[in-house]
PABA-672179 format. One record per residue: y, z, x of N, C-alpha, C in turn; residue in three letters. Coordinates in steps of 0.02 Angstrom, whole numbers, plus 32768, in hexadecimal, padded with zeros to 4 digits. Layout:
! residues N
YZXYZXYZXALA ...
END
This chain:
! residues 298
7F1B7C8B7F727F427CAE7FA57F167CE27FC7UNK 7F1A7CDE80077EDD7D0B802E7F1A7D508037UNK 7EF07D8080347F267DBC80317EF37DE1805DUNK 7EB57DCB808F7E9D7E0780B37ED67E0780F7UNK 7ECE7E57810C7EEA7E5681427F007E948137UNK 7F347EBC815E7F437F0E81487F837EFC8150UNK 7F977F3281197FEE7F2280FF7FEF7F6980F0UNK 80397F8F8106804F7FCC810980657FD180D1UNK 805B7FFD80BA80908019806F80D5803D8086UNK 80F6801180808139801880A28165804D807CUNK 8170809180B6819E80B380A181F080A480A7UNK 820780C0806E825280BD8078828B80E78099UNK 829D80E080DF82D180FE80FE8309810D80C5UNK 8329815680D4836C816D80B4839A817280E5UNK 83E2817A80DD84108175810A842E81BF80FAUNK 846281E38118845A820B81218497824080D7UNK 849981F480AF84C38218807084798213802FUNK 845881E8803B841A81FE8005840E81A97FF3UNK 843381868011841D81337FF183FE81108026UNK 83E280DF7FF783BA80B1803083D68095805CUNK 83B380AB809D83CE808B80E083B9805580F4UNK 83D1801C80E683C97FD880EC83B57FC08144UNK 83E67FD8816283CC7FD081A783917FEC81D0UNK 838E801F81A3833A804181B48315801E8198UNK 83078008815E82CF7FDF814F82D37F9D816CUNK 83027F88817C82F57F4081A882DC7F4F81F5UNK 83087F88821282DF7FA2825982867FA88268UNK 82727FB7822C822F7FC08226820C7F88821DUNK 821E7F4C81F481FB7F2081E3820C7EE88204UNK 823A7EE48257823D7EC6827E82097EE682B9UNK 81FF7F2182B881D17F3482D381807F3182BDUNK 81777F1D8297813C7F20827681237ED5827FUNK 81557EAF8278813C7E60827081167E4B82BAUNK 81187E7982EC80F47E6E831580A37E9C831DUNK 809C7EBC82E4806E7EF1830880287EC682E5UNK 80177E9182C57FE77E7E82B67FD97E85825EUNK 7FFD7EA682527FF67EA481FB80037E5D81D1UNK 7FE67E6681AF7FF27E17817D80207E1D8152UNK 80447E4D814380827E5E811F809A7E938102UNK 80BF7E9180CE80D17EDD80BE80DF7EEF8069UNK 80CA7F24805180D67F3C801D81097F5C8016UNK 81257F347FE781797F7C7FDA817F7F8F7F9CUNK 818C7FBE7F8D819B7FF67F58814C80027F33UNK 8120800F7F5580EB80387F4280ED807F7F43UNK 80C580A17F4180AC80F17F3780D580FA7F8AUNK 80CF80EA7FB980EC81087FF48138810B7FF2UNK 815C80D07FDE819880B17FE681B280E57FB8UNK 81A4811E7F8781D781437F5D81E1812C7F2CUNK 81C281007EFC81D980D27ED581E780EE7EA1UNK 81CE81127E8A81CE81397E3E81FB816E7E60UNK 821681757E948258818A7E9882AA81727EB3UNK 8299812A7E9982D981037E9882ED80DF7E71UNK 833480D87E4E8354809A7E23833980627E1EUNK 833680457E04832D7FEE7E0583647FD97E34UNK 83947FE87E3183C87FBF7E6283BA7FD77E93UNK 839680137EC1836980257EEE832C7FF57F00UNK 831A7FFF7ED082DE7FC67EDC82D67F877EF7UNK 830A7F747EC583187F217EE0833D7F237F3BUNK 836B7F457F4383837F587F7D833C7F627FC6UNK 83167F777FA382ED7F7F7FE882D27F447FD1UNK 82AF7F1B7FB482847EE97FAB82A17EA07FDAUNK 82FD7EB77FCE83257E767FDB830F7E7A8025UNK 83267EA78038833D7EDC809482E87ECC80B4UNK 82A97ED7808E82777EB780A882677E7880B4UNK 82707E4B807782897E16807982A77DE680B2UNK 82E57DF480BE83007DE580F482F47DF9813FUNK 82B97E19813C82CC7E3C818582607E2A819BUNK 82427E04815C81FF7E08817881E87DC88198UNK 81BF7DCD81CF81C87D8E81F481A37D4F81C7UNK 81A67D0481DC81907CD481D2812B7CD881AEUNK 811D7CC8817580D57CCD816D80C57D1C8157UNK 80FB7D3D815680DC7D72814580E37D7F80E4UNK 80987DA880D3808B7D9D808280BE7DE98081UNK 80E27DC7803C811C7E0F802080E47E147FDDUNK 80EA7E597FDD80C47E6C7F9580F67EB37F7BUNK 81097E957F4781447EDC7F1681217EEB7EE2UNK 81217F3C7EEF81037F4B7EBE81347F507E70UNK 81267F4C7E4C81497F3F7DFD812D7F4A7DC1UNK 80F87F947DCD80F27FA67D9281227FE07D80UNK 810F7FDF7D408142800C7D1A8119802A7CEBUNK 812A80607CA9811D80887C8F810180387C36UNK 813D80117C3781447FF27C0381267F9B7C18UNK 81047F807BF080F07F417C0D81377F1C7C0CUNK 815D7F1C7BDB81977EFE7BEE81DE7F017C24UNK 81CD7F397C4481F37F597C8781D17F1A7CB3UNK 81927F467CB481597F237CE981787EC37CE0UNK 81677EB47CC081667E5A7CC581C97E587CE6UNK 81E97E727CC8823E7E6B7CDD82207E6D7D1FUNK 821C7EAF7D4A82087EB77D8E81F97E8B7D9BUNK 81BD7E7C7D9C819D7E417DB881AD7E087DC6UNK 81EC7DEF7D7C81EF7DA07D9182317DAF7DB9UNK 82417DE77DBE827C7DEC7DF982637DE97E56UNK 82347E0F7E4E81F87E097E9481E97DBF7EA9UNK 81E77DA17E7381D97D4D7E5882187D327E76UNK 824C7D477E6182997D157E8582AB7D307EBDUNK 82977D6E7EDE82A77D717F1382667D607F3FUNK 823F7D3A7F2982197D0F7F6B81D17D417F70UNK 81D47D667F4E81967D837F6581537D7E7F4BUNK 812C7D6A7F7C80E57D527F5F80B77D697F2CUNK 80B07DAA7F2A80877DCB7EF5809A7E017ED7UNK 808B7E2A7EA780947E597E79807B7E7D7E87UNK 80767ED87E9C804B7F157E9280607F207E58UNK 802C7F467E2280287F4E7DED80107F8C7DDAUNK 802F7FBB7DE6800C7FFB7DDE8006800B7D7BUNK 7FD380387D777FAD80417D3F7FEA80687D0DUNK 801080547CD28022808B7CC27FF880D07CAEUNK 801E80FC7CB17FFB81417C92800D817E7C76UNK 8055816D7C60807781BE7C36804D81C97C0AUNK 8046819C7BD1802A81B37BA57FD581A27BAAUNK 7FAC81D37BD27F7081BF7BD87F3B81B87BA1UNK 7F3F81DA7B847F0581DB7B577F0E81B47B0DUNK 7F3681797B097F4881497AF57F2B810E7B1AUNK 7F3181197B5F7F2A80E37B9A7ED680C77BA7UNK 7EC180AF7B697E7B80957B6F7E64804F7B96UNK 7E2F804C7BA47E187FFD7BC07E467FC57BB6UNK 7E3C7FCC7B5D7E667F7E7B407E9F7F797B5DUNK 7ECA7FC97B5F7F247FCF7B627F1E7F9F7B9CUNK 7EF17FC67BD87EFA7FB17C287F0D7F5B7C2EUNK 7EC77F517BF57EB37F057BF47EF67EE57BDBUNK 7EFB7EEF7BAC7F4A7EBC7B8A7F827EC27BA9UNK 7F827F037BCB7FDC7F157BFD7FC37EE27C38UNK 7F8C7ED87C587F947EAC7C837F907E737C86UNK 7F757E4A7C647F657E157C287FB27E097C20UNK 7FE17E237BE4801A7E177BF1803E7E087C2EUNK 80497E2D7C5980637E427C9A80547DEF7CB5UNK 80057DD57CB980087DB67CEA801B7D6A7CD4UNK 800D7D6B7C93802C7D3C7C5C80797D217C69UNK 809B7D607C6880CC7D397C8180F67D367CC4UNK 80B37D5B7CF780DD7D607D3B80E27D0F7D59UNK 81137D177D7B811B7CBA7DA680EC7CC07DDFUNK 80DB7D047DEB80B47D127E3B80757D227E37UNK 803F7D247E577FFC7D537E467FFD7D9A7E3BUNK 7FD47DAA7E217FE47E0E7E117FA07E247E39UNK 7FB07E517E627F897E877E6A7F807EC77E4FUNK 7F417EBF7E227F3A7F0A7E037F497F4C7E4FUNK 7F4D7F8A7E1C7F677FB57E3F7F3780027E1FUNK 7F1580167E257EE980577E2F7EF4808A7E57UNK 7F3580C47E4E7F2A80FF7E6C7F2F813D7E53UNK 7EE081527E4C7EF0818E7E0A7F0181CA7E3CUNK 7F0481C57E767F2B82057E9E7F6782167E7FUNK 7F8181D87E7A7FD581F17E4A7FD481DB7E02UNK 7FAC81C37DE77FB181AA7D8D7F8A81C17D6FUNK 7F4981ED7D917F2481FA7D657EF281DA7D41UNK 7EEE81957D3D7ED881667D247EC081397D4DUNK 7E8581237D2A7E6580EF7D6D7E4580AA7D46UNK 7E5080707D777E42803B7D577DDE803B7D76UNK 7DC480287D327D7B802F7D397D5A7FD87D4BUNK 7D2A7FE77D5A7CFD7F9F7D847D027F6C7D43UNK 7CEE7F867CF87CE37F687CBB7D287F327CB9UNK 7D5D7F647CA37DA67F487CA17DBB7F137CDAUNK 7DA97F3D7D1B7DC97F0C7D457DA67EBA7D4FUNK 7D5A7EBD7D367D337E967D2B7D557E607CFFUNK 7D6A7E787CC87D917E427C8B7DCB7E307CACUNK 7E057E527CC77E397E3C7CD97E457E0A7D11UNK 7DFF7E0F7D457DFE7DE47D8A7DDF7D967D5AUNK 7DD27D917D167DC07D437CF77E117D227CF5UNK 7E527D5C7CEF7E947D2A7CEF7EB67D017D2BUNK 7EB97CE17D2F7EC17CB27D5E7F017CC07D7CUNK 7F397CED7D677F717D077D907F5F7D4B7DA9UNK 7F1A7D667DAD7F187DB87DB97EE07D9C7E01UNK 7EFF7DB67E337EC97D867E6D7EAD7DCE7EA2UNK 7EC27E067E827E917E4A7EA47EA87E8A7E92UNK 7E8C7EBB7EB67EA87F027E9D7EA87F317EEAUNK 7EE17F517EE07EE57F827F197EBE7FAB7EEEUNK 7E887FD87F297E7780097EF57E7380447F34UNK 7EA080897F1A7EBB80B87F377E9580F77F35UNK 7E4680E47F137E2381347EE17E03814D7F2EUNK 7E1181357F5D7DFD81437F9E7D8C815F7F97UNK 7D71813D7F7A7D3B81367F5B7D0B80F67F71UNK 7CE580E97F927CC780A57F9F7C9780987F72UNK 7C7980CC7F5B7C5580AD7F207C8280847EECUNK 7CCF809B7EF27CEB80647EA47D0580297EB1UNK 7CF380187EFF7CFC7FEE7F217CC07FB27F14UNK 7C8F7FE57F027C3C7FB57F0A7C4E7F8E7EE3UNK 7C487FC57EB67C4E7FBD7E5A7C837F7C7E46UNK 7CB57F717E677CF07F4C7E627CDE7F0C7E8FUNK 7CCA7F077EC37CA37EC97ED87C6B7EAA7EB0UNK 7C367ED87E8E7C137ECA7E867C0C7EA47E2DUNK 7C4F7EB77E1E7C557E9B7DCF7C9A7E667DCCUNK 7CB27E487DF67CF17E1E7E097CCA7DDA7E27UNK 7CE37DA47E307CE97D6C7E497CF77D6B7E9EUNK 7CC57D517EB97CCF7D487EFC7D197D3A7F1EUNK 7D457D187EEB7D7A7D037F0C7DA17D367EEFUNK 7DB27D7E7EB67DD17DA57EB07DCD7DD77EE9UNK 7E0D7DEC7F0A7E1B7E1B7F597E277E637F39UNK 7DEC7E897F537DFA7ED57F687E137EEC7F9BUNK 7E467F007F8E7E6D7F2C7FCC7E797F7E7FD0UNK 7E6E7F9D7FF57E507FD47FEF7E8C7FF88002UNK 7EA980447FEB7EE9807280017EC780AA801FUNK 7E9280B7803D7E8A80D880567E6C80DA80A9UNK 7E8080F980C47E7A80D8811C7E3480EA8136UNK 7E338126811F7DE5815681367DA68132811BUNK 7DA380F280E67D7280DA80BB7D8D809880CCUNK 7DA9806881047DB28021811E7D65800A8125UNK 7D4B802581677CFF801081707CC5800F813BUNK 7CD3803F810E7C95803180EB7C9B800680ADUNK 7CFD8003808B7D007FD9807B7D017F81806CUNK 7D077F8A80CD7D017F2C80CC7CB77F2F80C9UNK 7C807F5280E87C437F4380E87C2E7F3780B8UNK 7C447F4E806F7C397F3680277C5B7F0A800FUNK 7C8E7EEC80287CB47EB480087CF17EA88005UNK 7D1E7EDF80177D727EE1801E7D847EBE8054UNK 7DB67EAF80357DD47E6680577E097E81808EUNK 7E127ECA80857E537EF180B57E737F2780A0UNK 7EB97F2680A57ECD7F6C80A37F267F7D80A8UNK 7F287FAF80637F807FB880667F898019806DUNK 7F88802480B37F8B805980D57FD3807A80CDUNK 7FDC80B280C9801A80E880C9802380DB8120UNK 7FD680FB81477FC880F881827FE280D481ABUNK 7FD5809181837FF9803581AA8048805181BBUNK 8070808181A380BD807E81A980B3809D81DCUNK 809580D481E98085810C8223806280E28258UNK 803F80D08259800580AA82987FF8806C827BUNK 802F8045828780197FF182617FE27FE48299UNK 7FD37FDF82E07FA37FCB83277F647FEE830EUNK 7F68802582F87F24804A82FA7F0C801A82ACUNK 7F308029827D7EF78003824D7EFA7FC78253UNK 7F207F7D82627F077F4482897ED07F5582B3UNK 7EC97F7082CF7E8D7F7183067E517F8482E5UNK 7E4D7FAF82B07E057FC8828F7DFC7F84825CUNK 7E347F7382407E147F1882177DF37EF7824CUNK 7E217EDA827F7E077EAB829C7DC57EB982BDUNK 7DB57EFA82DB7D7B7EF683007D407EF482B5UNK 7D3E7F0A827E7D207F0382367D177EC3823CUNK 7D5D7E8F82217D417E4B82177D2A7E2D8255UNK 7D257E3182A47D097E1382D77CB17E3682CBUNK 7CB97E6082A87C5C7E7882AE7C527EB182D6UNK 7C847EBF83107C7F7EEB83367C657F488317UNK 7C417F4682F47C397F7B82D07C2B7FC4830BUNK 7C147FC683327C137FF983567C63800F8371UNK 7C7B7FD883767CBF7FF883977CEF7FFE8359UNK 7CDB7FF1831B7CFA800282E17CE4802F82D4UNK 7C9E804582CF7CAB809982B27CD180D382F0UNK 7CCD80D7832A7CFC80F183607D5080EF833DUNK 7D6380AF832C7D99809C83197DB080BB82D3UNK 7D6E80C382AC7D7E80DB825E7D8F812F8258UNK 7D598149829D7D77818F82A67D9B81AE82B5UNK 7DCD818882EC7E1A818B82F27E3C818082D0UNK 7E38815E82A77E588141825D7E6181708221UNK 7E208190822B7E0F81C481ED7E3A82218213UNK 7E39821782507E5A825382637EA28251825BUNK 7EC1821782667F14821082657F178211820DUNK 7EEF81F881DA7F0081EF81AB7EF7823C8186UNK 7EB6825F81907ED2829E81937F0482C98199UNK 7F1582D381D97F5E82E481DE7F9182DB81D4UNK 7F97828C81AD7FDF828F81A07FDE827C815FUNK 7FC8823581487FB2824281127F9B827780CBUNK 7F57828880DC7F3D82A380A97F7482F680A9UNK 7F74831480F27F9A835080E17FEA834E80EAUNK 8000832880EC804683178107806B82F480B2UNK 805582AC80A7805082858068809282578096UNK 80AB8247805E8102821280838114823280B3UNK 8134827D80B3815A829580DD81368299812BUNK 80E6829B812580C98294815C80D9824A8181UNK 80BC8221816480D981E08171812981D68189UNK 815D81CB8183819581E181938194820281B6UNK 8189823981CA81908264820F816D824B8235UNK 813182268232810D8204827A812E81C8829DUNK 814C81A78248815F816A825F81BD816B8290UNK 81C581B1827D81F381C882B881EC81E382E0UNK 81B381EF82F981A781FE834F818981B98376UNK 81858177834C816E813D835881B181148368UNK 81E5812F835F821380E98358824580CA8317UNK 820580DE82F6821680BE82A5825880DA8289UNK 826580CB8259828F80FF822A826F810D81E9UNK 8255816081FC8238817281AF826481AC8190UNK 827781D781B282AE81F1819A827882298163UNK 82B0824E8131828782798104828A827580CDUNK 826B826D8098823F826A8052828382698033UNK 828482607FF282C382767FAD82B582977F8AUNK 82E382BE7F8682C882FE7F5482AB82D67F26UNK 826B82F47EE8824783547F04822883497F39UNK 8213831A7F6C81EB83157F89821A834C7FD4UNK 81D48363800081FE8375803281E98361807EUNK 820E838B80B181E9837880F681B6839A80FDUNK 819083708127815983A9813C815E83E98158UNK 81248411814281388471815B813B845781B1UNK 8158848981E8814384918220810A84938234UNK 80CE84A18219809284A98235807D84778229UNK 8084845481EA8071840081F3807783E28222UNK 80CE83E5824380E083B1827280BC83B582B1UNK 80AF841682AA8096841E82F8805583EE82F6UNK 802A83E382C07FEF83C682C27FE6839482B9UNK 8010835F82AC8020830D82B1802C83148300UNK 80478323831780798334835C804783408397UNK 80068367837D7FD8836783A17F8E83348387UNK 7F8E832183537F5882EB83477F86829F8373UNK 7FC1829383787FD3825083A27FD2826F83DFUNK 7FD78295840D7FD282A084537F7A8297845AUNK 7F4E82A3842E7F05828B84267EEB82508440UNK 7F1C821184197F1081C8840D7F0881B78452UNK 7ED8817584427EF1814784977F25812C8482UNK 7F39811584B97F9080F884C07F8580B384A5UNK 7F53808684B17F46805E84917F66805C8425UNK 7F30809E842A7F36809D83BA7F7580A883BDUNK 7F9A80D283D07FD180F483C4801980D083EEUNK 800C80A68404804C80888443808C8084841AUNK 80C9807F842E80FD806583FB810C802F8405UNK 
END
């Protein structure tokens, strides 16, 4: 299964009593099916996930589901704290049609959480998923990071077919190309490190960014994989300024507020999380009056 291409880490719209707004997430991902992305991630690190029910969960997965166009790859994420959560998830991602597994690393109890653990929870996991698994690496929020060694052993199982890796780092990118199988896919979560990542071997990309500016990061892949490298680094520095601002100092709630001066429905965070301060917005507000109309169009 070819999984290069850039896919948004799809946030989850709220409605205005605190539950998932079903018609917002389909508004978005009828809008999206045109902007050039190869598909979409739901209930990852953007989507709130570790702050919703399972009957939440499944609810947005269905609502994406139904609303994403023809050919496009669904990837749910379905890790959990317990390998046996994790595999339930999964083979439910599995009956509702969706192509692959994100697999994020557990990590409460870290210093328990050695090489082998990583190795056998995914090993299990992929043992009995019906779908392919994509490992999942983001020690921004777990603390924990999957290493070149480990991920090396786990890309020999024949249901584990790549790893998002989120350490926003290109060296663990090298490192991770350089000890995997030509046909295992790195996909990279960080927007500001696209270019130097494909130049080493990543196959693409699952952006927070993609929900905010799905046009602008289509446009920095494609001119990457056409070769166009001069007009990709131009392209990577616009990329790296919007991701700045909303992103790195903003986090979800940044995202969401851009993707509502776009059209979208992003609406605001769930508690604890909050909106962005005012001075944030003023400075999202003035990094898109920046853009050409081109990156930024709705």
């Amino acid at each position: 299964m070819d999984l290069s291409g850039v896919y948004p880490a799809l946030t989850t719209p709220f409605a205005a009593d605190g539950s998932v707004w079903v018609a917002g997430i389909k508004h978005n991902i009828e809008r999206y099916n045109s902007t050039g992305l190869k598909g979409y991630v739901a209930m990852g690190s953007t989507g709130e996930s570790v702050l919703l029910s399972s009957d939440e969960w499944e609810t947005v997965l269905v609502a994406v589901k139904e609303a994403a166009g023809p050919g496009m790859r669904l990837i749910a994420g379905t890790g959990a704290e317990s390998t046996a959560e994790t595999i339930e998830r999964t083979k439910r991602a599995a009956e509702l049609r969706y192509h692959v597994a994100l697999v994020k690393t557990p990590h409460y109890y870290k210093p328990a959480y050695k090489p082998d653990v990583f190795i056998g929870h995914y090993r299990r996991v992929a043992d009995a998923s019906p779908i392919p698994v994509l490992l999942y690496s983001v020690p921004v929020f777990t603390g924990v990071t999957l290493e070149a060694p480990e991920i090396a052993v786990l890309a020999q199982h024949p249901n584990i077919i790549g790893i998002k890796d989120s350490s926003g780092h290109v060296l663990r990118v090298v490192e991770t190309v350089a000890a995997v199988p030509p046909d295992f896919q790195v996909l990279v979560g960080s927007a500001p490190t696209l270019l130097a990542s494909m130049t080493v071997g990543a196959h693409g990309a699952i952006f927070a960014l993609a929900s905010a500016l799905p046009e602008m990061c289509v446009a920095l892949y494609e001119l990457i994989r056409q070769g166009q490298l001069d007009k990709a680094r131009e392209q990577q520095k616009i990329v790296l300024k919007a991701s700045a601002a909303i992103v790195s100092e903003a986090g979800i709630a940044g995202v969401k507020f851009v993707m509502d001066q776009r059209g979208y429905r992003g609406g605001i965070p769930r508690l604890p999380l909050v909106p962005p301060s005012d001075a944030a917005k003023r400075r999202m507000l003035e990094m898109l009056a920046t853009l050409e109309p081109a990156a930024a169009r709705v």
